[in-house]
VOVEXRO-281010 format. One record per residue (C-alpha): y negated, z, x negated. Coordinates in steps of 0.001 Angstrom, whole numbers, padded with zeros to 6 digits, always signed. Layout:
<recs>
YZX/...
</recs>
This chain:
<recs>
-127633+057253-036249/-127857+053280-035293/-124194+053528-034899/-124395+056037-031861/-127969+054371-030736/-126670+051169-030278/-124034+052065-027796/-126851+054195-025820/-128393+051651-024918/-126160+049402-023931/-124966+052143-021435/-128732+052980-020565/-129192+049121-020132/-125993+048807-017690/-126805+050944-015953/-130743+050069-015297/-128937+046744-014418/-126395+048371-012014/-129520+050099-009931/-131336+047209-009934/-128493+045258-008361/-127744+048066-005620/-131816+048329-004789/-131451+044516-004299/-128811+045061-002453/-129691+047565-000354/-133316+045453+000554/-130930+042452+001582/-128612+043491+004092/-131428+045851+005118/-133258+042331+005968/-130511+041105+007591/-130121+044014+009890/-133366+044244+010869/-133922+040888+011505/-130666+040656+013120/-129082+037854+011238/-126111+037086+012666/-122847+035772+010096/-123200+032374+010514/-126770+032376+009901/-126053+034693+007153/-123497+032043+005780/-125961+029457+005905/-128636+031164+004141/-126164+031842+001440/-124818+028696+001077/-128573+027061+001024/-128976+029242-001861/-125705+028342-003699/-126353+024339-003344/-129646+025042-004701/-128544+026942-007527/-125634+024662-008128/-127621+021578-007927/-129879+023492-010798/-126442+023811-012667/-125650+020602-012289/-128642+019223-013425/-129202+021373-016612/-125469+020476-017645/-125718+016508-017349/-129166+016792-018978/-127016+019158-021811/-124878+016267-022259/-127651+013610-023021/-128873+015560-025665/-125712+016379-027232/-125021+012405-026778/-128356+011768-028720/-127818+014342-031268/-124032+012814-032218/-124693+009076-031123/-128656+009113-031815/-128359+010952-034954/-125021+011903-037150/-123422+008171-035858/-126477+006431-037321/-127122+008312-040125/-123378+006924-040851/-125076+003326-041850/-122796+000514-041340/-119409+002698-041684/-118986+002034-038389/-115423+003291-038557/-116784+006683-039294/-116887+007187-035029/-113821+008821-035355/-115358+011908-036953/-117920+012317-033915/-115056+013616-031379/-113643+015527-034153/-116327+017489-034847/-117035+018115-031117/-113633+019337-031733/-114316+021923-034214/-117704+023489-032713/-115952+024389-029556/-112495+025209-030925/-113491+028668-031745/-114803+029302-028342/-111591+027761-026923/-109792+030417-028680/-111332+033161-027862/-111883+032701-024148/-109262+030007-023345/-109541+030654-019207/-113406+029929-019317/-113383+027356-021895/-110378+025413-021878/-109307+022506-020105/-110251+021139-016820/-110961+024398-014697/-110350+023130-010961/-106648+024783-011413/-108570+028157-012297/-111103+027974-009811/-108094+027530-007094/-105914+029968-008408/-108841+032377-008261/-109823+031356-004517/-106142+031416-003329/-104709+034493-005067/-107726+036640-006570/-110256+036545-003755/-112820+034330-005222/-113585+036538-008217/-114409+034252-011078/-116051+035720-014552/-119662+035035-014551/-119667+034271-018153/-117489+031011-017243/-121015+029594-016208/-122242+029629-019941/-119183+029409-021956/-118133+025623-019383/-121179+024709-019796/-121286+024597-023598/-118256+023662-024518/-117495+020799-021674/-121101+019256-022964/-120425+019438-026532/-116620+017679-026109/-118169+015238-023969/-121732+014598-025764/-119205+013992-028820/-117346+011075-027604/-114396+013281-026061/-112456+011382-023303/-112835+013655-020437/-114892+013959-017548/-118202+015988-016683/-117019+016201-012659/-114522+019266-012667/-116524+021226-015312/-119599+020928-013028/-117276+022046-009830/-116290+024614-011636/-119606+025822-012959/-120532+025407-009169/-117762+027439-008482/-118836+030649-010318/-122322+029886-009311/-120541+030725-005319/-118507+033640-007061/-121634+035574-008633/-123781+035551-005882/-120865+036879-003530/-120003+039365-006705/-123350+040200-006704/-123829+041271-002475/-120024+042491-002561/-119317+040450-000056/-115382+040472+001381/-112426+038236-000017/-113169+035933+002586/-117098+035259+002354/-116454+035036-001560/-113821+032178-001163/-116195+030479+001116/-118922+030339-001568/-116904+029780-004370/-115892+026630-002035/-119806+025729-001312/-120361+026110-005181/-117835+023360-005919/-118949+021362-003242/-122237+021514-004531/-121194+020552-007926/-119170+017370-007021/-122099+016530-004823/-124577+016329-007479/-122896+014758-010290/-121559+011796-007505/-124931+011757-005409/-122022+011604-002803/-122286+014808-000284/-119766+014167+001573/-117171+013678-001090/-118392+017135-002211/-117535+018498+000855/-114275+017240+001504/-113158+017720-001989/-113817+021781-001467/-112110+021582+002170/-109087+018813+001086/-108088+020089-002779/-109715+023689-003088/-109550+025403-000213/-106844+023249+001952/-108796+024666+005186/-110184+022620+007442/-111653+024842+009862/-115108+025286+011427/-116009+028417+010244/-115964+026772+006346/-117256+023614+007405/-120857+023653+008250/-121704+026123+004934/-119875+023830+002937/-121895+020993+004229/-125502+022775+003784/-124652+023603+000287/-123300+020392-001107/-126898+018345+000698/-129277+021068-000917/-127199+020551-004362/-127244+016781-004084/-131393+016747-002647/-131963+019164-006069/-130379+017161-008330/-131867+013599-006617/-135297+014883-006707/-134648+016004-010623/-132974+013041-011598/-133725+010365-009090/-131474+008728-006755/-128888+007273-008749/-125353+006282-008885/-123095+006670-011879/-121892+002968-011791/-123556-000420-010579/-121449-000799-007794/-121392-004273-006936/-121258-005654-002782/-117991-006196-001395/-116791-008846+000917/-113463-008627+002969/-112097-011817+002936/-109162-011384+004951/-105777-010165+005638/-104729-011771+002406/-107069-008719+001042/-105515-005759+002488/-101645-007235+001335/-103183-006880-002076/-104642-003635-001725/-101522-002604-001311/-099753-003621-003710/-102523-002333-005870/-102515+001123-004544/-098858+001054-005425/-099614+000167-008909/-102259+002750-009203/-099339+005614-007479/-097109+004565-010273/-099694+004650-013133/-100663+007758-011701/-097875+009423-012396/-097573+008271-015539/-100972+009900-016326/-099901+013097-015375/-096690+013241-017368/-098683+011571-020144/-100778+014636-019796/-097953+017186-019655/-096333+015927-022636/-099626+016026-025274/-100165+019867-023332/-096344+020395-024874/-096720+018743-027922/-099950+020772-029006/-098375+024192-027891/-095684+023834-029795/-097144+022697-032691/-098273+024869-035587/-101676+023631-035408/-103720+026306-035479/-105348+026908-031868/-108943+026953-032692/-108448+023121-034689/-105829+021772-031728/-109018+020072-030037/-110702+018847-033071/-107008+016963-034143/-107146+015465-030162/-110846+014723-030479/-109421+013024-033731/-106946+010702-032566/-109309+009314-029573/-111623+008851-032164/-109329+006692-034117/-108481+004734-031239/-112400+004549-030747/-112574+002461-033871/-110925-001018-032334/-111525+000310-028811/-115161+002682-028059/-114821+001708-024520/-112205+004848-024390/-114805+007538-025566/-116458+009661-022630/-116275+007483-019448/-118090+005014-020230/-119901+003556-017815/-120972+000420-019024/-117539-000802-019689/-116877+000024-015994/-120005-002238-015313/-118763-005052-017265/-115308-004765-015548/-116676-004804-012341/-118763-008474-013543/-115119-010063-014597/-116520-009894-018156/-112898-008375-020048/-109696-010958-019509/-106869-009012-018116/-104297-008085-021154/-107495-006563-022307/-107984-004082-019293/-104306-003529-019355/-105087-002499-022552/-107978-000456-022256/-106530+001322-019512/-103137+002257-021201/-105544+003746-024760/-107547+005539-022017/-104978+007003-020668/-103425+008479-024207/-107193+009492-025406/-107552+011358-022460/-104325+013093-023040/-105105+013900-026428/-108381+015381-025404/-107181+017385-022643/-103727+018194-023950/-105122+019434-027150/-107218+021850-025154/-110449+020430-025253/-113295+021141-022475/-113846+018823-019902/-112213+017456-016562/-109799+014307-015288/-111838+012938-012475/-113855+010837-014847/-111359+009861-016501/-108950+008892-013453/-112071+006829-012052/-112339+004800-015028/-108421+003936-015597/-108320+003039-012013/-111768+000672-011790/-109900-001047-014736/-107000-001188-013398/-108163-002445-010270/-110411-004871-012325/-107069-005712-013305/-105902-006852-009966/-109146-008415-009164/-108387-010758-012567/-105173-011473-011727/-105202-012516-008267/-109064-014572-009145/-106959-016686-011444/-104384-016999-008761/-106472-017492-005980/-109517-018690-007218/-111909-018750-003798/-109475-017204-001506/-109542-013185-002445/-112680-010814-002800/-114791-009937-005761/-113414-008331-008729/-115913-005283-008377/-114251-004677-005210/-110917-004330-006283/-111860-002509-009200/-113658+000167-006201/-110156-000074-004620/-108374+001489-008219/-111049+003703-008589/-110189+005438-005273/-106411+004851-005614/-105470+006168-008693/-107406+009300-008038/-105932+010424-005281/-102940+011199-006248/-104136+012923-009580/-106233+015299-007772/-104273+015426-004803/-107037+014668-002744/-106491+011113-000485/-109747+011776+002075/-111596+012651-000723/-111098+009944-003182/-111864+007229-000201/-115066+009352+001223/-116431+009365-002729/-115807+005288-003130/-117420+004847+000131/-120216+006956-000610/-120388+005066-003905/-119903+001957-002612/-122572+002375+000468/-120415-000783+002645/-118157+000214+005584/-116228-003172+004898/-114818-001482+001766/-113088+000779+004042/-109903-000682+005001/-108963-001398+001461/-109874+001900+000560/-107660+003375+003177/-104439+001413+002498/-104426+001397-000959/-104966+005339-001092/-102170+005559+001481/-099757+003906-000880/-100457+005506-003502/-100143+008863-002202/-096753+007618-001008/-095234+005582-004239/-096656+009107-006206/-094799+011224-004112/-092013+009583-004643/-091975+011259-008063/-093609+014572-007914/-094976+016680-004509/-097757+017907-007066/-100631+016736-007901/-102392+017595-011491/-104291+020347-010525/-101486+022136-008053/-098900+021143-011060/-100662+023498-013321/-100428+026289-011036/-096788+025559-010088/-096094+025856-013861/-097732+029824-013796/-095380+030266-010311/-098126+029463-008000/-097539+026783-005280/-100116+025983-003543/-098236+023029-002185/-095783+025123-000485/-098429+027583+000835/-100923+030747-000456/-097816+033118+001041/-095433+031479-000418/-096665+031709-003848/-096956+035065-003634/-093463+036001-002092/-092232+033887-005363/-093579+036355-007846/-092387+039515-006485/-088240+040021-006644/-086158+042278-004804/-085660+045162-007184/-089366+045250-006642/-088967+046494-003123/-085661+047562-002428/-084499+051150-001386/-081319+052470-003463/-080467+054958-000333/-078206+053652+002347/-075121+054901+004440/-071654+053676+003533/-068347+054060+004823/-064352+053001+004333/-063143+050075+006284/-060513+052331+007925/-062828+055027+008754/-062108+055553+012576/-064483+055131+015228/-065316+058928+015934/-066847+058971+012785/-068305+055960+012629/-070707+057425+015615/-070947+060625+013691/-073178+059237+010917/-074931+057201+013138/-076059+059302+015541/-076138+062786+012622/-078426+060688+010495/-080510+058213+012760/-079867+055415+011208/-079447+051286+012363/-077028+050256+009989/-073858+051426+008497/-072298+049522+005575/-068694+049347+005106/-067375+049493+000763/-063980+049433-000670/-062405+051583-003271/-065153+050411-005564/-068036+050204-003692/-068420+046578-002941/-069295+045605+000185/-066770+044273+002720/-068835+044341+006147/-071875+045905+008207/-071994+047694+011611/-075050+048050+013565/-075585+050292+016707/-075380+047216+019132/-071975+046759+017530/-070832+050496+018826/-072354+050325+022361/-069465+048731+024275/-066926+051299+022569/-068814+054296+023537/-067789+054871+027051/-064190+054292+025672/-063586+057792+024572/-059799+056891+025016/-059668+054002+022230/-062051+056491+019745/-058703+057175+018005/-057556+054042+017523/-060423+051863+016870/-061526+051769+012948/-064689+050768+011226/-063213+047164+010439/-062492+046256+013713/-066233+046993+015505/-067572+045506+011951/-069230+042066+010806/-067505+041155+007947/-069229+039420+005069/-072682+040069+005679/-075595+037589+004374/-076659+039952+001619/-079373+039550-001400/-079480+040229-005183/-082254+042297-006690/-083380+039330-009256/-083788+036789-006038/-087746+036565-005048/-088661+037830-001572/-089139+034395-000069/-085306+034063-001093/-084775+037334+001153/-087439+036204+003951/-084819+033332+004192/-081871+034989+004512/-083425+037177+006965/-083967+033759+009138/-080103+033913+009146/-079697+036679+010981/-082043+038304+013495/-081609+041997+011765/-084136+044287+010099/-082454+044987+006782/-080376+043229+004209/-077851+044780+001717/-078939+044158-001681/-075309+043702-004350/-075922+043771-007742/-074019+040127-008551/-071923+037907-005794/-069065+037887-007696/-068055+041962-007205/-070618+042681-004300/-071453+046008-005501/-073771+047444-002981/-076661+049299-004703/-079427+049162-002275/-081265+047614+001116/-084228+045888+001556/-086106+046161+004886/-088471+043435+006427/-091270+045717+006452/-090493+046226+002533/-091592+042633+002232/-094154+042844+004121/-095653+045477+002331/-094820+043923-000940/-096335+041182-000077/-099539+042945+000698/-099615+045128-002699/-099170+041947-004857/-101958+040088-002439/-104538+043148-003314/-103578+043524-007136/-104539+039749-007480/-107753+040592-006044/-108559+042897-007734/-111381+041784-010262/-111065+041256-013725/-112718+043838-015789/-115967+044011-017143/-115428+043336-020515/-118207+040906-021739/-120628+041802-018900/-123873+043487-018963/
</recs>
């Protein structure tokens, strides 16, 4: 009997939940109708809502990771005595709680999470699991209370993220409204855990939704101010680091904000591929999955021994940075083992995001600078907080992929408009120099690695993924080469058809006539005799394979202004076997564009 019970009232439960949700429904737009709320009004309300909630999320998560912090740093670490070396075991063990989680619901739990939250706005209409808000939450604060070397920023985006998605899962709201609250969750998010607004909103319009327009913009705003006012008033009105003033002293400034923002493209870059390697290395390793982010939390543990400034982001070495405290070979230094702990934690598959992270390498490596060109210049050149503001901002833009961002976040941070210039120019080259080397940033590198390019465009991605065979039609017309004209309009004008393919012996394909091709022969009854197919014929035609994608076949239909292609089976024989039609890809296109929207299935939900 409690075999059968059980599952009776689950059902029973579900679907009490499911009326519930459709009464609350119903009394909603119900509202809105009769008080005649128009969309945008509608969008606002919404997205008040959101940055509330997500300012709530924010706020419970950060407060998650102090205690976890106290209960590994405040408890287990002393209870160590004076085996100070012992640190290493601290990320390790964060390691090992969340592994199992990791395992079991690697989309949710794993990683960084910005990639998922814009492959899920670009290709699956917003939808985003609602159990990603519990399972990112616990796992991110655990690998992070526990001395992992990632960041709290993208977790809370995308916690933020599928704060937007369940409330627009939850009205049924279209594709379209649902992206645009998955956006104002994010922004809310990024807002919060900054106290920078405006950084959260440009980092939803600039790296999540790449759209710019009106319609997203003021929703966006509203959400990430309510999230940032929740999480102030919870909190208090802080900032992460102690940003110190900054002073532009001159022309001689901006040179070397330049060269720094060059130095921050090219270390950049070597971040990322840093990070792609330790991803590879892990996979292919026979490390079991569910102990691959205890073994990373292991080895930036070890490195913690000599070096603790590399555990978490640590703000307090970024403080003493930005006083000139460390001498230059030993930021260099820091910033290189920060760089390979982070990879280790992320690349084993532990929980947690890059923007912290990339803001500390590049405040040390701009403390770097700031050292350097101090001892050079002694008196002549600006503070060394300043430059370290400069790497902060420069380094992470071309991780994220997110230039506007990164300098709207530093300014924010750094509350001084004479910061600006800098900012700019050493973002600018350092988009450029890291361009130089990849188009992709982290985030849109992940997705290009599934076949998604965002970079590229939404469309594109999709026309990748779906290949000819997919679409093509294996009935066409066909004729000899010496077939004679008379006949040639026979089949034509007997089977209504636009094109007329001309095959050998064998059946490969030698040319194509089209019924503009036949027009200025018609009225020629006399030369009907003596005309044949190949004569009236194109010969050669641009033709596509069925293993090419349909953006290959979109492009060969920019070659030539006609409505169908042949499809051959290699380009070697030219076998025809088939035609594709534009409308096929058009209509291939839209049956991929819905199946990705599609949401995932209830499994795990209530």
């Amino acid at each position: 009997m409690p075999s059968t019970s059980a599952p009776l009232s689950r059902i029973r439960l579900a679907e009490s939940y499911h009326a519930g949700s459709a009464a609350v429904r119903r009394f909603i737009y119900r509202a809105v109708e009769r008080f005649h709320v128009g969309d945008d009004a509608f969008h606002l309300l919404l997205a008040t809502i959101i940055g509330g909630l997500s300012g709530l999320g924010s706020v419970a998560f950060i407060l998650l990771i102090r205690f976890v912090e106290k209960l590994f740093f405040g408890g287990i670490f002393p209870a160590m005595g004076s085996n100070h070396y012992l640190v290493f075991l601290l990320p390790l063990l964060g390691g090992l709680l969340v592994g199992p989680l990791i395992q079991r619901f690697p989309t949710e739990a794993k990683g960084d999470g910005v990639p998922n939250a814009m492959e899920a706005i670009a290709l699956h209409g917003g939808i985003i699991r609602p159990r990603t808000v519990g399972l990112r939450t616990l796992t991110a604060a655990v690998t992070i209370g526990s001395g992992g070397s990632v960041g709290r920023e993208a977790p809370i985006a995308q916690i933020g993220a599928a704060i937007g998605s369940i409330v627009g899962q939850f009205l049924k709201v279209s594709a379209t409204r649902m992206r645009l609250f998955v956006a104002c969750g994010a922004a809310g998010g990024i807002a919060a855990v900054f106290n920078a607004p405006i950084g959260g909103v440009f980092f939803s319009l600039e790296v999540l939704l790449g759209d710019f327009s009106a319609a997203t913009f003021a929703p966006i705003v509203i959400a990430s101010v309510i999230s940032t006012a929740v999480a102030r008033l919870l909190l208090g009105n802080v900032l992460i680091f102690q940003v110190p003033p900054y002073i532009l002293s001159g022309f001689r400034d901006l040179v070397i904000s330049a060269v720094l923002g060059a130095f921050c493209g090219l270390a950049a870059i070597f971040f990322m591929r840093g990070l792609e390697s330790a991803e590879k290395q892990f996979s292919s390793s026979r490390i079991p999955l569910w102990a691959r982010a205890a073994v990373g939390g292991g080895v930036t543990g070890l490195i913690a021994i000599f070096f603790p400034h590399v555990l978490g982001t640590d703000a307090t070495t970024l403080d003493a940075a930005f006083e000139g405290t460390f001498p230059w070979f030993l930021l260099l230094l820091i910033g290189y083992l920060k760089i390979v702990a982070t990879s280790c934690s992320l690349g084993s598959g532990g929980s947690g995001g890059v923007l912290g992270p990339a803001v500390f390498i590049g405040g040390i490596l701009g403390a770097f600078a700031g050292t350097v060109v101090n001892a050079l210049f002694p008196g002549q050149v600006g503070f060394i907080g300043g430059y370290a503001l400069i790497g902060m901002a420069a380094f992470l833009a071309p991780v994220i992929g997110g230039p506007i961002t990164s300098v709207l976040i530093l300014f924010e941070m750094a509350g001084n408009y004479a910061i600006i210039l800098p900012l700019l120019v050493a973002v600018v080259n350092a988009m450029l120099v890291a361009r130089q080397f990849s188009r992709y940033s982290l985030y849109t590198y992940k997705l290009h690695e599934k076949g998604i390019d965002l970079v590229a465009g939404r469309e594109e991605s999709v026309l990748k993924q779906v290949r000819v065979r997919d679409v093509m039609r294996e009935t066409f017309h066909s004729v000899l080469p010496s077939a004679s004209f008379g006949s040639l309009a026979a089949s034509f004008f007997n089977n209504k058809i636009d094109y007329l393919y001309l095959t050998g012996e064998e059946g490969d394909l030698t040319g194509v006539v089209s019924l503009t091709d036949l027009r200025p022969y018609l009225k020629e009854e006399s030369l009907w005799d003596l005309v044949r197919a190949q004569d009236v014929a194109t010969p050669d035609p641009v033709a596509v394979m069925p293993s090419e994608s349909l953006l290959d076949a979109l492009n060969k239909f920019a070659y030539r202004n006609v409505a169908q292609l042949p499809v051959v089976s290699d380009p070697h024989t030219r076998k025809l076997i088939g035609v594709v039609r534009r409308s096929d890809l058009l209509e291939g296109y839209q049956k991929t564009v819905l199946r990705k929207r599609e949401p995932p299935s209830d499994e795990g939900r209530v």
